[in-house]
C-alpha positions in Angstrom: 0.0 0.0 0.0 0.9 3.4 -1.2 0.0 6.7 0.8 -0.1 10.6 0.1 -0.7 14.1 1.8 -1.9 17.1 0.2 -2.7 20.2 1.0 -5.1 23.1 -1.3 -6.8 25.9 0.7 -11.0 27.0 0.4 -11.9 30.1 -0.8 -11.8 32.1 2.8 -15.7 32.5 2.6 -17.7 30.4 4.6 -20.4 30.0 2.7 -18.0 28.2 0.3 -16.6 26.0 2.8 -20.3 24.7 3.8 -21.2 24.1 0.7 -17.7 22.1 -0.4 -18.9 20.1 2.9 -22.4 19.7 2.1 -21.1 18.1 -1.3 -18.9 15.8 0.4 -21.5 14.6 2.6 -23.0 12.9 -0.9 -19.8 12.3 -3.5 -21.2 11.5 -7.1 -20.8 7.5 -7.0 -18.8 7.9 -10.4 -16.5 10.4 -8.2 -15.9 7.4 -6.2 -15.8 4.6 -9.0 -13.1 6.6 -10.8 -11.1 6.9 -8.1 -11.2 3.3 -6.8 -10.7 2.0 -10.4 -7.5 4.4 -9.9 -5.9 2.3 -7.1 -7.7 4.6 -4.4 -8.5 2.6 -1.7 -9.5 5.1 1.2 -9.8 9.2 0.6 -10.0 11.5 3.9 -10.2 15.3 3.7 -9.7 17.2 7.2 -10.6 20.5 7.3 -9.2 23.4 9.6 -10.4 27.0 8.3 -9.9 27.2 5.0 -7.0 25.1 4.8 -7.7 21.7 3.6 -6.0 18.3 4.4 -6.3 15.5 1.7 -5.0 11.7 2.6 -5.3 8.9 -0.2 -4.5 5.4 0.5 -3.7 3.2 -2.8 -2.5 0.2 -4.5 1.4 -0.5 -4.8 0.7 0.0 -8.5 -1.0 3.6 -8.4 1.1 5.8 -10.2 0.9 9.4 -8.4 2.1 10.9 -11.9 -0.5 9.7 -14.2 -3.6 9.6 -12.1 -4.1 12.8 -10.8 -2.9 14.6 -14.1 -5.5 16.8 -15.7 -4.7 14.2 -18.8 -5.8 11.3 -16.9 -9.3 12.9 -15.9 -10.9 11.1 -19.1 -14.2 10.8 -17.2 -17.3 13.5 -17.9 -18.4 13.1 -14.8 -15.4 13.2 -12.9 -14.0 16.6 -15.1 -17.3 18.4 -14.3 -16.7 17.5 -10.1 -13.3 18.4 -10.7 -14.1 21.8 -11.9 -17.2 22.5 -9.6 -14.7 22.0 -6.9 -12.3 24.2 -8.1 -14.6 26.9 -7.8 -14.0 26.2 -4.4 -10.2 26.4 -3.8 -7.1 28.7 -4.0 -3.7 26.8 -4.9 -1.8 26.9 -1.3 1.7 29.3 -1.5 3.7 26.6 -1.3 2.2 24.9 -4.4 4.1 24.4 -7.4 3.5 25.6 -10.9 1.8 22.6 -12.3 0.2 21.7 -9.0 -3.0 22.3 -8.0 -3.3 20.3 -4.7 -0.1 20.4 -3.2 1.7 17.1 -2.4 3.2 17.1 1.0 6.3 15.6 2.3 6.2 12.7 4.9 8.1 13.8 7.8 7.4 11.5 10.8 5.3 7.7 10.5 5.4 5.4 13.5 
């Protein structure tokens, strides 16, 4: 098993933030089936402020690099959640160029 940290920020309006909750109280189920047929096995999202938290669990075979490229989002349904939710965020400082979530770096795992 394979596992990743990101990091993206919400739009600091919170209306925007309970809505971006209230739509991850019911993900589209081909949301979910495009992901799983990815190699995601388990997706958590913490939330402090605006700042968002993103783990992903996956198969040893997932390949970071061509899943969660904008090429690799082949799916309709997937691209339109993909850009309703970016109407939620702002790319974090830290993020680079091509990035839109920002991968973070493992520091400590016990």
């Amino acid at each position: 098993m394979k596992y990743f940290g990101f990091t993206i920020d919400l739009k600091d309006d919170p209306q925007a933030v309970e809505q971006y909750k209230a739509y991850h109280r019911a993900v589209w189920p081909e949301v979910l089936e495009h992901a799983r047929s990815s190699g995601v096995l388990k997706t958590r999202i913490f939330l402090l402020g605006h700042r968002l938290f993103l783990y992903i669990e996956t198969t040893d075979e997932f390949d970071l690099s061509h899943t969660l490229t904008p090429q690799s989002n082949d799916h309709p349904r997937r691209q339109e959640w993909d850009a309703l939710m970016r109407g939620f965020m702002e790319k974090v400082p830290e993020a680079r160029v091509e990035e839109w979530w920002a991968q973070m770096e493992l520091v400590h795992e016990s």
